[in-house]
N, C-alpha and C positions, 0 to 999 in steps of 0.2 A: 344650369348655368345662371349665374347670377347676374343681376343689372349692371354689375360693375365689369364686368365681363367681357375683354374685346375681340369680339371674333373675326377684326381685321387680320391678327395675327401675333405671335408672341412677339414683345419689345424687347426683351432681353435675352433671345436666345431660352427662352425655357420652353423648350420644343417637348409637346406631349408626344409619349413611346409609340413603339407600332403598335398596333389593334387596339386603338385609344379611337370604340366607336360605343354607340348606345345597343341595346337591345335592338332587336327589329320588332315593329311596331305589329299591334294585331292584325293588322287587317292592310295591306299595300294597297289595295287599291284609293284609299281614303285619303282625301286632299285637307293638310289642314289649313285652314280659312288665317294663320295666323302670317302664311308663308304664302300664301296664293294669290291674286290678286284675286279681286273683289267678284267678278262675275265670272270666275273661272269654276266650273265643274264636272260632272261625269253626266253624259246621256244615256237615257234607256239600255244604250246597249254597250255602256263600261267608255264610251271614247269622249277624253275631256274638250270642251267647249270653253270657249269663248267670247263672250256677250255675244250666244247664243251660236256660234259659229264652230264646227268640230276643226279639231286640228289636222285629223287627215284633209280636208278641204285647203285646210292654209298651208301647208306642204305642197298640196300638186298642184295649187296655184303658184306661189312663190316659192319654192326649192326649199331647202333645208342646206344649213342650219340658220334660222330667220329668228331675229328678235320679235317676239309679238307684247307689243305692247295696250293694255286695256287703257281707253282714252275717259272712259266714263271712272275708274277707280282714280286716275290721275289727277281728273277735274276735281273727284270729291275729296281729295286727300287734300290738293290745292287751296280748293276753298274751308276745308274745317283749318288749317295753318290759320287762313285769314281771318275765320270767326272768330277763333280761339285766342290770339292776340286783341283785336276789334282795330276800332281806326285811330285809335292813342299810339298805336305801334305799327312798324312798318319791317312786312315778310319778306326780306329777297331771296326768290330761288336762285340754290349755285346751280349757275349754268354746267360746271365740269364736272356735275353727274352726267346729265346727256343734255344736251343740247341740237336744238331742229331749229327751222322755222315755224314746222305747225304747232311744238313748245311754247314758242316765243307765242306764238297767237295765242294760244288757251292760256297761258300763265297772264296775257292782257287784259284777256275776257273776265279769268277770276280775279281781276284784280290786283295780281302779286307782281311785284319788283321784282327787278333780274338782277344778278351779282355775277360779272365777266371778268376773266383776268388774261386775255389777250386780245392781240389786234382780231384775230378771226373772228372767237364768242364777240366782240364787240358788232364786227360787220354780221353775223349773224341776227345777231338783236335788233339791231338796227332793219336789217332788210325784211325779218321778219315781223313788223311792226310795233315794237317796243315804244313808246317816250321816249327818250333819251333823259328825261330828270325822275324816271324810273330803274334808271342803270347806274349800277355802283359800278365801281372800276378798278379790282385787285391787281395784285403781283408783285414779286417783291423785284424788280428788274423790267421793268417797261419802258419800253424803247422811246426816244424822241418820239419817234412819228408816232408810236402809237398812243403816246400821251397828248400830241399834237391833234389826232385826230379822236379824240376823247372831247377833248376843251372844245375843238372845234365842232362837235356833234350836240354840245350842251349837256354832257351826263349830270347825272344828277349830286355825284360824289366821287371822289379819287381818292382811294384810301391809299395813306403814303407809309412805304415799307422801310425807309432809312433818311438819314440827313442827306445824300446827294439826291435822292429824288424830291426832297420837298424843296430844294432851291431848283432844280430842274422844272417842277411840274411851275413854280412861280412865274420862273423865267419864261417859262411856252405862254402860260395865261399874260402874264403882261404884254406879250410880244402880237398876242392877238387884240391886245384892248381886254380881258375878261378878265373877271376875279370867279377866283374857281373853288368851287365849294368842296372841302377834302378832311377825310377823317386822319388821326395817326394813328397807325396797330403797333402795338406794346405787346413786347411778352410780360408773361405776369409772374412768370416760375410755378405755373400748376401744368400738369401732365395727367388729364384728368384719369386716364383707366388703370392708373397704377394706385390710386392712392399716396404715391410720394408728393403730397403736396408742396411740400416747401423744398424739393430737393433743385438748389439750383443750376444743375445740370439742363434742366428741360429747357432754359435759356438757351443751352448750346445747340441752335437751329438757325435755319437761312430766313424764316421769317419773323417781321417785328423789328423791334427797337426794344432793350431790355429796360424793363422798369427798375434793374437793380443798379446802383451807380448814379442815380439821379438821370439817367441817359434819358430815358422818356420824359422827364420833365423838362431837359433841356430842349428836345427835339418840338416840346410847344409851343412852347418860349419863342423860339426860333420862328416858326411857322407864323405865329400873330406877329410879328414884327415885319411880315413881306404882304407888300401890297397884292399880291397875287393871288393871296389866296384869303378866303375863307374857314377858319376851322371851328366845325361844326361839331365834332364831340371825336370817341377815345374808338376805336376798334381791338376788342381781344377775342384770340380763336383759341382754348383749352383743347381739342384734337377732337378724332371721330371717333365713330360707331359709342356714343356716348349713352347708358343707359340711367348712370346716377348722376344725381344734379349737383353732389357736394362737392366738385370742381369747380362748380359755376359761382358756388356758394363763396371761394375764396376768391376765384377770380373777381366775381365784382367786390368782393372786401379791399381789393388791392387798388382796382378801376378808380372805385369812388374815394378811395385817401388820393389818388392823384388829382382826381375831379376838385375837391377840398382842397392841393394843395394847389392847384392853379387857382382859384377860386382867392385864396389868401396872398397869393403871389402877386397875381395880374389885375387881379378884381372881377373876372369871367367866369360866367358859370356857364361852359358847353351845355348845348341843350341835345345833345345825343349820347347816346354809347351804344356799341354794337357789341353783342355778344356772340357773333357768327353759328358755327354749323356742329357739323361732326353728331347732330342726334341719331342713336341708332333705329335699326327695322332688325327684324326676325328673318334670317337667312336659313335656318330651323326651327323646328319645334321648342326645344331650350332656350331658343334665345323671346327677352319679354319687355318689350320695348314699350315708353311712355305715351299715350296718347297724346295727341298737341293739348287740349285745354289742362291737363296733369302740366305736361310742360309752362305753358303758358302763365299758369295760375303761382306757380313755383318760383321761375325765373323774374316775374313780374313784383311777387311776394321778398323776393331775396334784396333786388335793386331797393325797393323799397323801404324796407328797413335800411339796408345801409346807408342809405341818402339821411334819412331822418337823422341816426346817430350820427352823422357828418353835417346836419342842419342844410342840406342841399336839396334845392326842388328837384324832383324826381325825373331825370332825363327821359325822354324819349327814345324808347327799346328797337332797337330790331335784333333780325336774328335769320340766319341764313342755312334754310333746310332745303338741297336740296336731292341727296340720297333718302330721306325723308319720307319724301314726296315721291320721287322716279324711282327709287329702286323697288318697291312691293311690284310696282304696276304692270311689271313685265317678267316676260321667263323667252327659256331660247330655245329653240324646237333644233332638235338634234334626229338626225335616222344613224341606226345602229348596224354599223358597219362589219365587225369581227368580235368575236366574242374567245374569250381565251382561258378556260379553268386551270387553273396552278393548284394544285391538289395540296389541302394545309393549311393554301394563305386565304386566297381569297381569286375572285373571277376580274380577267380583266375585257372594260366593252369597251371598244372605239367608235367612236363616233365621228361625223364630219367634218368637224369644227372642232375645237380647243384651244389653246393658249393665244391664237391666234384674235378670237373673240371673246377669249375670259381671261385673264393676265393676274388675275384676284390671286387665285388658288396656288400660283407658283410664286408668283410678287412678295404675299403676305399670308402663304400659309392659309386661307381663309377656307372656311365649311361652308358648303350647299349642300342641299337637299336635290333628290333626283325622282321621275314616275314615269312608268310606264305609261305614254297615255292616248295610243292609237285603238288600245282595249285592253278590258277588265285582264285580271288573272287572278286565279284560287291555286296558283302554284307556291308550293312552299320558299320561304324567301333565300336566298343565296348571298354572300356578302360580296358585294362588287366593287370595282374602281373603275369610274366613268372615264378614259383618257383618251385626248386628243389623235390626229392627223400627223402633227409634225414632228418631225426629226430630232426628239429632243426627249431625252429621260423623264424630267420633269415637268412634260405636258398632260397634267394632270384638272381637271377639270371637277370632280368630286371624290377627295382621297376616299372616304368609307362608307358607303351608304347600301341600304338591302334594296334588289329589284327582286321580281318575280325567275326563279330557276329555269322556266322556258321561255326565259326572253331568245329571241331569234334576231338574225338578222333582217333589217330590213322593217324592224317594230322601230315605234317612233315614241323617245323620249325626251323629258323636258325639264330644264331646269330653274327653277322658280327665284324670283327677286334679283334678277338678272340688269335689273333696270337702269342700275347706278352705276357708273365707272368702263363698264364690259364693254357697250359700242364707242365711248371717248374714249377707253385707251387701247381700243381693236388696232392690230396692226398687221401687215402684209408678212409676215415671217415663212419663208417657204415661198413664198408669194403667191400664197394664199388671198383669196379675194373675201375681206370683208363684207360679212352677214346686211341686208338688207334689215330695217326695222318697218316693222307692219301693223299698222294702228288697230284695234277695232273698237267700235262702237255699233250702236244698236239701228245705223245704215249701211254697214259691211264694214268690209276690209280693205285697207289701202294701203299703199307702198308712202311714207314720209320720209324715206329714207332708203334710195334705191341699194339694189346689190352691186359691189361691183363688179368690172367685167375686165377680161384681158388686154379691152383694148385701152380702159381706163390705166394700166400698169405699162403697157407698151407707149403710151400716148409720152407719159413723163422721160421714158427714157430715147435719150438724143441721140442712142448711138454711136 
């Protein structure tokens, strides 16, 4: 698979056939480092660890099926974003990979800015010790109050998604006495995993302000002319799981003739641009994602030049990774329920959990990798489909992948890069109780994110 590659899911319906899988690799027991997070491995006797902790341990301690998340790969993924940028640029993690408060803590510790786009992620950030002039503030529909309680928090930026919220967000800032510092996000007409760059189709989406029509130049216009606000430079988001940078390459070509034509228009030269997220990670072995200083050095090189040939000082960059970051760091420990051979096609396992805590796989078609990993096996590999608990055909968890032929029930398997999206968009379907996440580092293991329980589901309903 190639960089350009999106293993979110086809965009156009061009759905790969049945038995559209790879070879099985030599050896199953083998973890590839590319997919796993950083201190995850095999011990002496085949059963994968931890930062140093085996996973049969983290099962009888916290049940199954538990998000386990590596807190020391987190930090280091964290902080090379921050090296690799430096301090001319500013990292906001998107919160709506996953979001905690002991997140909010380590993403403080290293340094990195948060980037929220509801009232919750906000009161989250917040309670978990954030700045507030560290907190960006997405969404393309934010309510009064939670714009209200944004300004009134002191965030650090309100990135505005149409012409009624940028007189809305005014009107709140003036009504408290503030002027409120806020980016506009423009679409640009780039859709970066297609390669149709110029097709202006990619415009027809809920977020932005289109830069076709003059619309986004009006929408700045607009903005500096209201005392309430602040605008501090341009926000564009090209999409996710992004491996090639030549989306980025026109988007800012598009960015910076805006930046030049405000620049000629009004006399202002913003001193920002945000070029947002969607970097991808390695969900398997094919997939070959950019390291941040490759990223860094690219994105930073791109702006660059375009500023020059537009005779414009070089804005100040951010850029918002936060599958990035959290999706490597974690995998989901599953025990293997029924196992079911269909003789021809392939073997189906159930496991405890499914679409319930992974939504990926049936959402947007998306590949994971799956292992055996409460112990080794030298059994030959069988072609499997990893599926859920719930009531539903396509609770599908990993359409094609090989485990070992005597897998049994009651072995414990796990699925890797789980980190991003899986526990934020986990939901009670069945009513099913949402997977606990369980941190470890190199002083155990802890619950940052309890499991929940029946009486948490009983509690909400009134009866």
């Amino acid at each position: 698979m190639s960089r350009s590659a999106h293993p979110a899911g086809p965009r156009h319906a061009d759905v790969l056939p049945e038995g559209h899988y790879s070879a099985p690799p030599a050896d199953l027991n083998t973890l590839d480092p590319k997919v796993w997070a950083q201190t995850v491995t095999r011990d002496d006797e085949g059963v994968v660890t931890v930062g140093g902790i085996d996973v049969k341990r983290i099962a009888e301690e916290f049940g199954t099926p538990t998000y386990v998340l590596d807190e020391a790969d987190f930090r280091a993924r964290a902080r090379a974003w921050r090296t690799a940028f430096g301090p001319d640029a500013d990292v906001f993690y998107a919160g709506k990979a996953f979001l905690s408060r002991a997140v909010v803590r380590w993403l403080n510790e290293e340094g990195l800015n948060l980037d929220v786009c509801s009232g919750g992620e906000l009161a989250t950030a917040l309670s978990g010790g954030m700045p507030a002039e560290r907190i960006a503030f997405h969404g393309n529909n934010k309510s009064a109050d939670e714009i209200r309680r944004a300004v009134e928090a002191g965030v650090g930026r309100i990135v505005l998604d149409s012409f009624q919220e940028i007189v809305r967000v005014a009107h709140i800032a003036q009504s408290l006495g503030k002027r409120q510092k806020v980016q506009i996000r423009i679409t640009v007409g780039v859709e970066a995993h297609t390669h149709e760059f110029i097709a202006t189709a990619h415009e027809d989406q809920k977020f932005g302000i289109p830069l076709a029509g003059g619309q986004a130049a009006e929408a700045v216009q607009r903005a500096l002319q209201l005392d309430g606000l602040d605008v501090i430079g341009i926000h564009s988001h090209i999409g996710s799981q992004i491996f090639d940078m030549s989306g980025f390459e026109v988007a800012a070509h598009r960015v910076v003739g805006l930046l030049r034509d405000i620049r000629d228009e009004h006399g202002v030269e913003l001193p920002e641009i945000d070029l947002g997220g969607g970097l991808g990670i390695a969900y398997t072995s094919d997939d070959d994602p950019r390291e941040p200083h490759e990223i860094a050095k690219a994105l930073t090189e791109i702006v660059s030049r375009e500023c020059e040939a537009a005779r414009l000082r070089t804005p100040r960059i951010s850029v918002e990774p936060g599958r990035a970051i959290v999706g490597p760091t974690a995998f989901t420990l599953y025990e293997v329920g029924t196992i079911k051979p269909l003789d021809g096609l392939r073997t189906y396992v159930s496991v405890d959990g499914g679409m319930s805590d992974n939504i990926r796989t049936a959402l947007y078609d998306a590949e994971y990798t799956v292992a055996l990993v409460s112990r080794a096996s030298d059994a030959e590999p069988m072609l499997a489909r990893v599926v859920g608990k719930h009531c539903e055909s396509g609770d599908i968890v990993v359409k094609d992948a090989f485990l070992p032929a005597d897998l049994a029930p009651g072995d414990l398997i796990a699925v890797p890069a789980t980190g991003a999206y899986c526990r934020s968009m986990a939901s009670n379907y069945n009513h099913v109780l949402r997977p606990p996440v369980v941190a470890v580092n190199d002083e155990g293991a802890r619950v940052i994110v309890r499991r929940e329980t029946e009486e948490d589901l009983l509690r909400l309903d009134v009866g």
